[in-house]
C-alpha positions in Angstrom: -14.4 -11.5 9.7 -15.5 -9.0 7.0 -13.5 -8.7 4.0 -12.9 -5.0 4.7 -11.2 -5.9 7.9 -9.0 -9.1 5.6 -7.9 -6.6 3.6 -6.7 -3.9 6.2 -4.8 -7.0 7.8 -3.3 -7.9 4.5 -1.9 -4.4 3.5 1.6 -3.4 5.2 1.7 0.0 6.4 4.7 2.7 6.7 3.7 4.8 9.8 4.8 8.6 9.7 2.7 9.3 12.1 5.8 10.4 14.7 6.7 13.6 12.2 6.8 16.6 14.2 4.8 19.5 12.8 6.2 21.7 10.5 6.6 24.7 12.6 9.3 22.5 14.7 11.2 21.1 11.8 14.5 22.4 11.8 16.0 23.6 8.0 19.4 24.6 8.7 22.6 23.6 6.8 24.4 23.7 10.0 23.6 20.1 11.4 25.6 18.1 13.7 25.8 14.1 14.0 23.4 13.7 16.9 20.5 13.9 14.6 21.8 11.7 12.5 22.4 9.4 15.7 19.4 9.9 16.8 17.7 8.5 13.7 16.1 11.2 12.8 16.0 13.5 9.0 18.8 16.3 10.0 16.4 18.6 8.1 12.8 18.3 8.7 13.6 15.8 11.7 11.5 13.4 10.6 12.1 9.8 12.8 13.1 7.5 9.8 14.1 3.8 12.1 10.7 3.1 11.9 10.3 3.0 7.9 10.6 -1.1 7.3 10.7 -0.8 3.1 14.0 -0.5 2.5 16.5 -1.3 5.1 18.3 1.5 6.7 21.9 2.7 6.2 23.9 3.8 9.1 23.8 7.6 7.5 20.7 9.5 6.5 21.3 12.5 4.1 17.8 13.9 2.6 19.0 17.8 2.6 18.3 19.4 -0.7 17.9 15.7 -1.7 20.2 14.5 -4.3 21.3 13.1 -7.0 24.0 10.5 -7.5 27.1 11.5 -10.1 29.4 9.7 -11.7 32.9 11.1 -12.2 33.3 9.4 -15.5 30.8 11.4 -17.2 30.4 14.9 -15.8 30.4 16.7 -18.9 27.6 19.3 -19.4 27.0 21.3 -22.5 27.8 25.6 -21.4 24.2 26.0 -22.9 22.6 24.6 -20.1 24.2 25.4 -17.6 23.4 28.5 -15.2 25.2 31.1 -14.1 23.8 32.2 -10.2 24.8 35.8 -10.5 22.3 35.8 -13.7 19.1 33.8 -12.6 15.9 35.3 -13.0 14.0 35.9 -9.7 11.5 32.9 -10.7 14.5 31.0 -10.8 16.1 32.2 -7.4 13.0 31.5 -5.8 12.5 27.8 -6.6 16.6 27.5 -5.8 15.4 28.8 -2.1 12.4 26.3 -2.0 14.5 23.4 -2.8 15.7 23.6 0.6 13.0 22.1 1.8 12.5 18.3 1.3 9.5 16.5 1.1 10.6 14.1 3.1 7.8 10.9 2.7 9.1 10.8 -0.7 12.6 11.7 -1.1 13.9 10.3 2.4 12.9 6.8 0.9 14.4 7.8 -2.3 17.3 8.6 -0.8 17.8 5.3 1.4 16.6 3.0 -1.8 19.7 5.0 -3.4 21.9 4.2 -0.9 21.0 0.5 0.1 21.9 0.2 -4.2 25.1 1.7 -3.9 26.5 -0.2 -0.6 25.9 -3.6 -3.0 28.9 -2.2 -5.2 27.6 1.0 -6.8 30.5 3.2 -8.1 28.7 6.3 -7.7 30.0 9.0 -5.5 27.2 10.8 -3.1 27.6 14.6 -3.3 25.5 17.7 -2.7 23.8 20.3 -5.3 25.5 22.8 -4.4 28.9 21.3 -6.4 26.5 20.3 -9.1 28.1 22.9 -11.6 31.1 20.7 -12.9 34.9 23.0 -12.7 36.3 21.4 -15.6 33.6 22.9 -17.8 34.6 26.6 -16.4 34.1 28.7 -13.9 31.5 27.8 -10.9 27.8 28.7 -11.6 26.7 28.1 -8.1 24.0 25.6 -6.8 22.0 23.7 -9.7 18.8 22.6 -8.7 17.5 21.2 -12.1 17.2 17.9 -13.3 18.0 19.1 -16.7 21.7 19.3 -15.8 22.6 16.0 -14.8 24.1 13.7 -16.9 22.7 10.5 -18.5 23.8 8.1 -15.8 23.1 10.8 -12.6 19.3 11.3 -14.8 18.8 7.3 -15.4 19.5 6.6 -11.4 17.0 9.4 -10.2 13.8 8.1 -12.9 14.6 4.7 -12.4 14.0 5.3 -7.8 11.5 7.3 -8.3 9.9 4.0 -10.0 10.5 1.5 -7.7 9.6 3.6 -4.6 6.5 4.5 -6.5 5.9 0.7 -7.1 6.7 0.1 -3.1 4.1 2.7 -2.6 1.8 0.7 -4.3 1.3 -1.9 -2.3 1.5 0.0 1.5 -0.7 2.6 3.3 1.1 5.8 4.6 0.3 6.5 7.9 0.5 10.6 8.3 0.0 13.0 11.6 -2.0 15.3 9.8 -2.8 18.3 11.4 -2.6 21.3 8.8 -5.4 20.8 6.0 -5.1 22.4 2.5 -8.3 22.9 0.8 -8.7 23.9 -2.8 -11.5 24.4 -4.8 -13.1 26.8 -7.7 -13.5 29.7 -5.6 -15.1 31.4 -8.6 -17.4 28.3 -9.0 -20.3 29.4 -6.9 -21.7 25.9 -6.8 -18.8 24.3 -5.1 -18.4 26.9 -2.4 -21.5 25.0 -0.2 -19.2 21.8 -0.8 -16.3 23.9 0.6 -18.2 25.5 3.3 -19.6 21.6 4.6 -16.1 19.6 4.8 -14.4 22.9 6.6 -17.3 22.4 9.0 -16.7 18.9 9.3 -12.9 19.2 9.6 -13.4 21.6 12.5 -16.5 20.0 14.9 -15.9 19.1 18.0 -16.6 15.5 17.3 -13.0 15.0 15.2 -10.3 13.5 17.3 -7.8 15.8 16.2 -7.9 19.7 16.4 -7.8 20.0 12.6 -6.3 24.1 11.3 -7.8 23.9 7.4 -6.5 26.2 5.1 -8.8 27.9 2.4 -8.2 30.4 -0.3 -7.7 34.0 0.7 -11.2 34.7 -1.6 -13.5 33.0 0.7 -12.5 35.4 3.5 -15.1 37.7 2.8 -17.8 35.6 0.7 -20.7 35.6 1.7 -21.5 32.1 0.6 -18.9 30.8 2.7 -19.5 32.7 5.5 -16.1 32.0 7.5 -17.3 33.7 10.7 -20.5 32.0 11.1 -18.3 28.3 10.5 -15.9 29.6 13.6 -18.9 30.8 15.7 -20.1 27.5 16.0 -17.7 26.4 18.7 -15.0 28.5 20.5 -12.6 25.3 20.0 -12.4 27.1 16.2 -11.1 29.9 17.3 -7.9 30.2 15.1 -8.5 27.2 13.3 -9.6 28.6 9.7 -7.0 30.2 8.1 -6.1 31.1 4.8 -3.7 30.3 2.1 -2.6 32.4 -1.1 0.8 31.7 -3.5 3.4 32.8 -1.9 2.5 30.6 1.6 2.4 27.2 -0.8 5.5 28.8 -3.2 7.7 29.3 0.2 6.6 27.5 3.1 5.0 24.1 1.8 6.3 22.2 4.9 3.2 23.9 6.8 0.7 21.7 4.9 0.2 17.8 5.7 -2.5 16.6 3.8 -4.0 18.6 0.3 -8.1 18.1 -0.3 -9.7 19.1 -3.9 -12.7 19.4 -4.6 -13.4 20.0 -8.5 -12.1 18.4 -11.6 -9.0 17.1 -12.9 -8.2 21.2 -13.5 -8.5 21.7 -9.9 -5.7 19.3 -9.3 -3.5 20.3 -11.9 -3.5 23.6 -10.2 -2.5 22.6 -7.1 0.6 20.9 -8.9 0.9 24.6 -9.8 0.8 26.0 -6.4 3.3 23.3 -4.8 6.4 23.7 -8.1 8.7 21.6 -5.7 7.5 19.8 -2.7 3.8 18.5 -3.1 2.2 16.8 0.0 -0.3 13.7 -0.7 -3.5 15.0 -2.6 -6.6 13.3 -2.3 -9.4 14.2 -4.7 -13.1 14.8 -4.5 -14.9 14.4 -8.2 -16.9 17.4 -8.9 -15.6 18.3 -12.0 -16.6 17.2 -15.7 -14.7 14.3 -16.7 -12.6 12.8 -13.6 -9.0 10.9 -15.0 -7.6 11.7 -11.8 -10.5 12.5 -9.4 -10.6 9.1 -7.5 -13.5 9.6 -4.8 -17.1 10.4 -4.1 -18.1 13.9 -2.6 -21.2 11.8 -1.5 -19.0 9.6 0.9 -16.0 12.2 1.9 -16.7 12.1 5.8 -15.8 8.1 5.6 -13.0 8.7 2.8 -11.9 11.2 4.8 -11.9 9.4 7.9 -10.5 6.5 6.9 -7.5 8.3 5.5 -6.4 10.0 8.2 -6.6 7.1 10.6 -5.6 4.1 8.9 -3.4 5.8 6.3 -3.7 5.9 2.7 -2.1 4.3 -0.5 -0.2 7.0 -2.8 0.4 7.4 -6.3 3.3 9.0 -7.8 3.0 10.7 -10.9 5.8 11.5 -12.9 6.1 15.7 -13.5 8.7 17.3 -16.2 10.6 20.1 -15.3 11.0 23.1 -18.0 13.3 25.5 -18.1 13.2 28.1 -20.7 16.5 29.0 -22.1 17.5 32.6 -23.5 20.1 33.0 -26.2 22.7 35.5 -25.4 23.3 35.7 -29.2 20.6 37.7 -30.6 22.2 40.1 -33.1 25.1 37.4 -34.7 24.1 35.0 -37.2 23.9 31.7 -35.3 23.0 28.0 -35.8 20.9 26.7 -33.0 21.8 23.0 -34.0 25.4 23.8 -34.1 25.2 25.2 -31.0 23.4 22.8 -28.6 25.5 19.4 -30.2 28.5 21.0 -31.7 31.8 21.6 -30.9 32.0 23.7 -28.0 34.7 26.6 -27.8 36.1 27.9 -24.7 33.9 30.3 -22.2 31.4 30.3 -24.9 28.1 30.5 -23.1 25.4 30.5 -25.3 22.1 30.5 -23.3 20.9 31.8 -20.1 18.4 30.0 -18.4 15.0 32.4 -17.5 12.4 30.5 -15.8 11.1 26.9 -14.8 8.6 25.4 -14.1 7.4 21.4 -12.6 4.3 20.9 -14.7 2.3 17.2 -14.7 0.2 17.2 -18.1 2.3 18.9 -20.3 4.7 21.1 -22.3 3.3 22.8 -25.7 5.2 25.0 -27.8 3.2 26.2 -30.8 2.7 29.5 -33.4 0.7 31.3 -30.8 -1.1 34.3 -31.9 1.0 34.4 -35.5 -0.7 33.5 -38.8 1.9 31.4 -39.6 3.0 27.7 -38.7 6.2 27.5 -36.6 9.6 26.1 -36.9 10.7 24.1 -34.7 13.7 22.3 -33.8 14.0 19.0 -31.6 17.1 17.5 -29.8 17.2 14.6 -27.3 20.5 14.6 -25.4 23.3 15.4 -27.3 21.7 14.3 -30.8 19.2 16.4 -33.1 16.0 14.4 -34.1 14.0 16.1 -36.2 12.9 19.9 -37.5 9.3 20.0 -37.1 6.8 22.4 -39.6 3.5 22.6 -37.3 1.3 24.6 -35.4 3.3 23.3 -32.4 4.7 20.0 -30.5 3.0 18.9 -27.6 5.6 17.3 -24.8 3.3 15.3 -22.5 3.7 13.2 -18.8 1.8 9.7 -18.9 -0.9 11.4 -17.1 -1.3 14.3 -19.7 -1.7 11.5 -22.7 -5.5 12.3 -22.3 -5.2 16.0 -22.3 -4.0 17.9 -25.1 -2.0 15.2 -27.1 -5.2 12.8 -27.0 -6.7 15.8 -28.9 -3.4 16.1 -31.3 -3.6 12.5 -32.1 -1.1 10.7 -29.7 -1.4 7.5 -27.9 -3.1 6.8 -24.3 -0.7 5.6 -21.7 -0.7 4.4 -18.2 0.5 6.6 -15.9 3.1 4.3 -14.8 4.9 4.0 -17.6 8.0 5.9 -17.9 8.3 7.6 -20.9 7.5 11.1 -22.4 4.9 11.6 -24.9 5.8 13.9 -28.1 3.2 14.4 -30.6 3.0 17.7 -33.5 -0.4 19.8 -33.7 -1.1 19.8 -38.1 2.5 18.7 -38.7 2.7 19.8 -42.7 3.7 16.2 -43.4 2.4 13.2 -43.9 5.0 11.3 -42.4 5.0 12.9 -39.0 3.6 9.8 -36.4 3.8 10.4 -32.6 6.6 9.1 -31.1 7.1 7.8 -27.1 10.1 8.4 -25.2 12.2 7.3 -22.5 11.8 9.8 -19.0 15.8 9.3 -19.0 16.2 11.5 -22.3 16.6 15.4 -21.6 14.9 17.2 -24.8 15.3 20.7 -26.0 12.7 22.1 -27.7 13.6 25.5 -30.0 12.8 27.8 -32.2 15.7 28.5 -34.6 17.7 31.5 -35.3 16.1 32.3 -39.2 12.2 31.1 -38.3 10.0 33.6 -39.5 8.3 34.4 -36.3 8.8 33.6 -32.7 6.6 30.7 -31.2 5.0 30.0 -27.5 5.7 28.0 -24.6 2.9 26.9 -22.4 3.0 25.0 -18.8 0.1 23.0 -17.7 -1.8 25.2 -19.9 -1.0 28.6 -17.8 2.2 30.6 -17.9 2.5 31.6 -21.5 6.1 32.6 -22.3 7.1 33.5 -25.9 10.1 32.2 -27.4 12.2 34.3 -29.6 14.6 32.6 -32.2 17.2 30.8 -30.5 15.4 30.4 -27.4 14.7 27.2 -26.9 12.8 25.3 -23.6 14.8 22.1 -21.7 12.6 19.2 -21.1 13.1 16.3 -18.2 12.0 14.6 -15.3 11.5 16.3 -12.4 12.9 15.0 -9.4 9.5 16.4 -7.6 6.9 14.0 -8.5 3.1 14.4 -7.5 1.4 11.9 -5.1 -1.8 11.4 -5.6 -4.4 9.2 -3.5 -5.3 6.3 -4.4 -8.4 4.1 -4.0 -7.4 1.0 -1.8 -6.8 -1.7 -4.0 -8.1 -0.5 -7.3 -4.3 0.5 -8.3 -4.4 -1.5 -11.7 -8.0 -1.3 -13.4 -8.2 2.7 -12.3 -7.1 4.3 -15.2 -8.6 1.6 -17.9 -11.8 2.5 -16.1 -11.3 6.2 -16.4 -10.8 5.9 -20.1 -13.9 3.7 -20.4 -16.1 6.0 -18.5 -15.0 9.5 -19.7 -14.3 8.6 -23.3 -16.0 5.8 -23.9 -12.6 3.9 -25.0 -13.5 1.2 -27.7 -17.0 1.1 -26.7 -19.0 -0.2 -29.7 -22.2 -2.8 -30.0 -21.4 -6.0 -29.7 -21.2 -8.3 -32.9 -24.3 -10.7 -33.2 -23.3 -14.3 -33.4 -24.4 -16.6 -36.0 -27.6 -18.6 -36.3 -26.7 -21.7 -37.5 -29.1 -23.5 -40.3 -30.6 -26.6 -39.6 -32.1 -29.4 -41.7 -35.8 -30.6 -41.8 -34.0 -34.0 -39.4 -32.2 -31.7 -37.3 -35.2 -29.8 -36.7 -37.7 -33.1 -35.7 -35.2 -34.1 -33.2 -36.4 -33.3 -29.5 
C-alpha cells in the first residue's frame, strides 16, 4: 500500500457533500420545526446528522449565528452602541448580509457551543436581534458586531472559533462544489493565460461535474481571455462562464462553493475584501512575490485541484478583526475622549455613532496620513485606558498580518494560530515604546482625541482609507467571520516556519566553524 493511500485512510473526513446548492437554500426567518426534525440547517438547509465532530443536540439553531450572553454582565458602554434608525448604508448592508450563515463554519460552532452548555453552562441562548441590552436605554435594533458583546459573550465566541479550527485541523471537508469563484490580477496581463487555462480545465467535458466558474466582470471583453472562444469549445459550456463583480460576493455569497486564487498573498487578502461576512474555503495558487499564505503549485493545479474536490480538503481558519469606525456626536463642546469611553456615564448620553465596518485579516493602521505632523493617539482596551501614543501611527495586526506591515514597524512574528492581537507604533517619539501582544478577547478602541492638532487615518487591509476627526475613534475585535484557507495535507505545523525561512530568510546565517583541536608530536604518530 503506498503511503499516499495510509494517509487518506488515516485522516477522518466530515462529508458536506449532501448541501443543496445555493439557489435552493431557503433564508427565511419564518421557519417551522420540521426542518429542524428533519435534521437539517432551518436556514441554508444544510443536512447536519451526518457531521460526527461534535455530537449533536436535539435542536440546531445556526440563523444569523450567535453569540452566547450572560445575564450577569450585559452592560455595554452608550458609545458603542448603535442606533438602527442612524446606520450608515455600509453599515445596513453588512446587517442584511449577516443573514446569511456560512454554514461549514458556524453550524459547527454553534453545536460545539451547545454540547458546552448542556454540561452545566449558565449561559442563556438568544438571537441578535435582542443584542441591544434595555436596561442601558431605548432599543437600537439588531447588532451584528462583535464589538458589542461583553467580556464573557466575546471570550465564548474566540475561544469556539479555536477549537473548531483545531478540529479542522486534523479532518478533510468533503464539499458538493458546483459554483467556482476565480480571482486573479485582471490588470496583470501575465496571469490572464493562467486564468484562461484552469477555466478551460474547470469546464471540459472530461470533469465529472458540470463545473459554472465565475470570473471578473473585466475579462468579459479581453481579448487575452477570450471568453467566447473558451465556451465555443463544447456546447456543454453554454452558460457555464459567468461573471462576478462586488455587489454578487457583498449580497449573495451563498452562490459560491469553492474560491480559487491565483496571485500573491494580495490576491487573497482581496478576496477577504470581497466576502466582509461569509467567506467560502479558499484555496491558493502561488503566483505572486513572496507566498505566506499561497500554499500550492500553479505547476500541479489539475491534481490539487482534483484531489480537492473529490476527496475533500483540510481548512485553516484564520482569525479576522472587525473595525468599526465610530463618529462623535460632540464636535463643537469641549470633550474628553478618555472620560468619555471609561467614565461615568450619564443618562441618554450617546456619544458616538457608529459609520462603517469592516472584517479585515492583516490589519488595522491608524497613522498622520497626509499631515506633516505626528499623531495623537489614544488607546483603551475594554473598559481601561492603556496608553497615549506620540507616532506616526499604531499598527493593530491578526497573527497572519505579523509579516505584513507590523514586521516592517518592528513587531514580533507569530503563528497564525495563536490567539492574540498584535499592536505595534510606526516612529513612536519614545524610547520606551516596545510592541506589545494581546489577547483576541480584548475589544480595543483606537482614537484620536478631542485637542490633537490634526486629524489622523484609518486604513483596512491596506484599502478603504477613512479619516478620523478628533474624537472619532475606530473599535477593534474579533470577528466572528473568520477566513478558511486551504491547507496542504499534513504540513499544518512546519507551514508557516517554512514560509518565514523561504521568503525572509528568518535567522538564516553561515554556520559557525567548529574547532580543530591541537595535537601533540605522540598524538600525531599514533595510527
Amino acid at each position: 500500500m503506498s503511503s499516499n493511500s495510509m494517509q487518506n485512510q488515516a485522516i477522518p473526513q466530515i462529508d458536506l457533500s449532501n448541501i443543496p446548492a445555493p439557489e435552493a437554500r431557503l433564508h427565511s426567518d419564518e421557519v417551522g420545526d420540521e426542518h429542524y426534525q428533519s435534521g437539517r440547517c432551518p436556514v441554508c438547509m444544510q443536512q447536519t446528522n451526518d457531521i460526527p465532530a461534535i455530537e449533536a443536540p436535539q435542536r440546531i439553531q445556526c440563523k444569523r449565528f450567535g453569540v452566547v450572553f450572560d445575564d450577569d454582565n450585559a452592560h455595554r458602554r452608550k458609545s458603542s452602541l448603535v442606533d438602527a434608525d442612524h446606520l450608515s448604508p455600509s453599515i445596513k448592508q453588512r446587517s442584511e448580509q449577516s443573514d446569511n450563515t456560512a454554514c461549514f463554519v458556524h453550524h459547527l460552532l454553534e453545536r460545539e457551543r451547545k454540547t458546552r452548555n448542556a454540561k452545566g453552562s449558565n449561559l442563556q441562548e438568544i438571537n441578535e436581534d435582542t443584542l441591544g441590552d434595555k436596561r442601558d436605554g431605548p432599543d437600537h435594533g439588531p447588532a451584528t458586531h462583535s464589538r458589542l458583546l461583553t467580556k464573557k459573550q466575546l471570550s465564548e465566541m474566540a475561544w469556539g472559533v479555536r477549537e473548531l479550527s483545531k478540529r479542522l485541523g486534523s479532518v478533510r471537508l468533503k464539499l458538493k462544489v458546483k459554483n467556482v469563484f476565480l480571482l486573479t490580477k485582471a490588470h496583470d496581463e501575465s496571469l490572464i493565460g493562467y486564468t484562461k487555462e484552469v477555466v478551460d480545465w474547470l469546464l471540459s467535458k472530461d470533469r465529472q461535474v458540470p463545473y459554472t466558474v465565475y470570473v471578473e466582470n473585466t475579462l468579459a471583453q479581453n481579448k487575452t481571455f477570450d471568453a467566447q472562444g473558451i465556451v465555443s469549445k463544447d456546447p456543454s459550456r453554454e452558460g457555464r462562464l459567468k461573471y462576478w463583480n462586488n455587489e454578487l460576493c457583498a449580497k449573495h455569497p451563498l452562490t459560491f462553493d469553492f474560491i480559487v486564487t491565483l496571485g500573491g498573498d494580495g490576491t487573497l487578502l482581496y478576496a477577504s475584501w470581497l466576502f466582509q461576512r461569509i467567506v467560502p474555503p479558499v484555496l491558493s495558487f502561488a503566483l505572486g512575490s513572496l507566498g505566506f499564505l499561497t500554499k500550492f503549485d500553479y505547476s500541479s493545479f489539475r491534481e490539487t485541484l482534483s484531489t480537492a474536490f473529490a476527496d475533500g480538503v483540510t481548512v485553516s481558519l484564520r482569525l479576522r478583526f472587525e473595525g468599526t469606525v465610530m463618529r462623535s456626536q460632540n464636535k463643537g463642546a469641549h470633550r474628553d475622549l478618555i472620560e468619555e469611553l471609561i467614565g461615568a456615564e450619564s443618562d441618554n448620553d450617546y456619544t458616538h455613532k457608529a459609520d462603517r465596518s469592516y472584517e479585515i485579516l492583516n490589519d488595522i493602521v491608524v497613522d498622520r496620513g497626509p499631515n506633516p505632523t505626528m499623531s495623537a493617539i489614544e488607546i483603551f482596551g475594554d473598559d481601561e485606558h492603556f496608553t497615549t501614543v506620540q507616532a506616526d501611527g499604531v499598527c493593530v495586526a491578526t497573527p497572519t498580518g505579523s509579516t505584513a506591515y507590523n514586521l516592517a514597524a518592528g513587531g514580533s512574528l507569530c503563528h497564525p494560530e495563536n490567539p492574540v492581537i498584535l499592536v505595534t507604533a510606526i516612529c513612536a517619539h519614545t524610547l520606551s515604546f516596545r510592541p506589545i501582544i494581546l489577547p483576541d478577547t480584548i475589544v480595543l478602541r483606537v482614537g484620536v482625541p478631542y485637542d490633537a492638532r490634526t486629524s489622523s487615518w484609518a486604513s483596512f487591509d491596506g484599502r478603504e482609507r477613512v479619516e478620523l476627526c478628533p474624537g472619532d475613534y475606530v473599535t477593534i475585535s474579533a470577528s466572528r467571520y473568520p477566513f478558511a484557507n486551504v491547507m496542504q495535507q499534513g504540513r499544518r505545523s512546519e507551514d508557516w516556519v517554512n514560509s518565514i525561512s523561504r521568503t525572509l530568510n528568518w535567522n538564516s546565517r553561515q554556520r559557525q566553524k567548529s574547532f580543530k583541536e591541537w595535537q601533540t608530536d605522540e598524538q600525531q604518530k599514533v595510527p
